[in-house]
N, C-alpha and C positions, 0 to 999 in steps of 0.2 A: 326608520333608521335602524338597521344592526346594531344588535347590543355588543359591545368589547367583552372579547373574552376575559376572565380575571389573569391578570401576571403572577406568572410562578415567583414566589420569594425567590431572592436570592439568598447563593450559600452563605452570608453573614449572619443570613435571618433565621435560618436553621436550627440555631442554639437557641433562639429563645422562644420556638415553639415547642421543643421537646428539651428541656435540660437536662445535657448529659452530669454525668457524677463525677467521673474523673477526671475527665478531659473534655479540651476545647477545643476553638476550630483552629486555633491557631496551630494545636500542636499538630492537624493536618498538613500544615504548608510544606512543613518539611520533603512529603515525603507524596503526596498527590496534588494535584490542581484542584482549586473548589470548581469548578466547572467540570470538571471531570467527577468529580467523588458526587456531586450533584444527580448526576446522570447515571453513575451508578445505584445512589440510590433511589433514585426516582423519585426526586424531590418529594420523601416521605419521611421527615427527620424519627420518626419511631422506630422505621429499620437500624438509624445509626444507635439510637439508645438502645434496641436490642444489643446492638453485636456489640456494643460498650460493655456491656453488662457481660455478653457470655464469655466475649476476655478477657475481662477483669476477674471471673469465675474458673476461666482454665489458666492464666496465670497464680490465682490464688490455691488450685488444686497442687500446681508444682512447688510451689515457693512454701506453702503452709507448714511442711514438712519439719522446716529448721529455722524461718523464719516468722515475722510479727505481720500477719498480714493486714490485719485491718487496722495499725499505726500507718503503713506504706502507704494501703489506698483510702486513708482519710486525708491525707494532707491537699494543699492543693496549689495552686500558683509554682512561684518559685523553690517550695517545702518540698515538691515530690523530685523524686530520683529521673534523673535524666534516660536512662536505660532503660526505668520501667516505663516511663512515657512513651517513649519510642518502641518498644516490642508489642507493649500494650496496643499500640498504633496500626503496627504490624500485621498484630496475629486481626484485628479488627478487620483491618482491610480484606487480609486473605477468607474470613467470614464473608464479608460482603460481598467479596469475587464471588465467592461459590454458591453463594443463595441463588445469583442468575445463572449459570451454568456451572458446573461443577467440571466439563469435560473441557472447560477453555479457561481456566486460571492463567491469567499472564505467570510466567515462568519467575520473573521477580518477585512476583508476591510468595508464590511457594516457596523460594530460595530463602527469604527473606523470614516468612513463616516458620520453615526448621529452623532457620538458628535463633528464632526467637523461642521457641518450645526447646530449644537444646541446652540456652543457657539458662530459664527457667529451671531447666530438670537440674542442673549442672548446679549450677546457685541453691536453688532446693536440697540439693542432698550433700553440699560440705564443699564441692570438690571446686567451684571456684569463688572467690573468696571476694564480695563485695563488701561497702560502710552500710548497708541497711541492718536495720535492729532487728537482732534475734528474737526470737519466744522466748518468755520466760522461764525458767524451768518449774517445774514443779517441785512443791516441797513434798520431800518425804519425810516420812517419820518413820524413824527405826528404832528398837530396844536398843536399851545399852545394857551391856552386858553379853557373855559369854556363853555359850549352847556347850553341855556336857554330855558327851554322849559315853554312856558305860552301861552295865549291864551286872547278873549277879554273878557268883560262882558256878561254873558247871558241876553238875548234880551228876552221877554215877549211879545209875538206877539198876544196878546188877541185882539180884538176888540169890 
């Protein structure tokens, strides 16, 4: 009698071979099918927690600038930022597109990739203005007190 092949997990079961850090599968549905995102990754939940990571790393490279990034990406459930779920999502997927080919990225995913690295940079550097928490600033310390700058009399060295 043939022995049965093993059945692939399904995408539910995904998450609790590999737990991802920021995100879940849920915040997938938005924006891919689990059968589809399955197949992209080749039912290897390690590739998803890769590309988790290396987004949450170039989202953090952008954002670090002006904002608090490890309050942002520690929170989790209903705590994190709707925006950064989503781009985080984003820039994931367009990762995962190009690990299997890089010269056939669906056109969405790139579309969708810039403008998440744009308002990453955009958000990172002042110019649009989200509720996530800033860095702290740093404290400085400065003298108090006043700098006098002077000098002697000029000397007349004739002889």
């Amino acid at each position: 009698m043939p022995t049965a092949l093993p059945r692939p997990p399904s995408p539910s079961n995904l998450q609790t071979r590999n737990r991802m850090v920021f995100l879940t599968q849920e915040d997938f549905k938005a924006q891919i099918k689990a059968d589809v995102l399955t197949r992209i990754i080749q039912d290897d939940a390690s590739i998803l927690h890769q590309a988790e990571m290396q987004a949450i790393k170039e989202m953090q490279s952008y954002l670090g600038v002006r904002l608090d990034v490890a309050n942002i990406f520690n929170r989790s459930g209903s705590e994190r930022h709707p925006l950064i779920v989503m781009f985080c999502v984003d820039i994931l997927l367009y990762h995962v597109h190009s690990r299997l080919n890089p010269n056939q990225i669906p056109q969405l995913r790139m579309d969708r990739y810039d403008a998440a690295v744009k308002w990453c940079k955009d958000t990172g550097s002042g110019t649009l203005f989200t509720d996530l928490p800033t860095r702290p600033e740093p404290e400085t310390t400065t003298a108090a007190g006043n700098i006098i700058y002077s000098g002697d009399v000029k000397r007349n060295n004739r002889f």
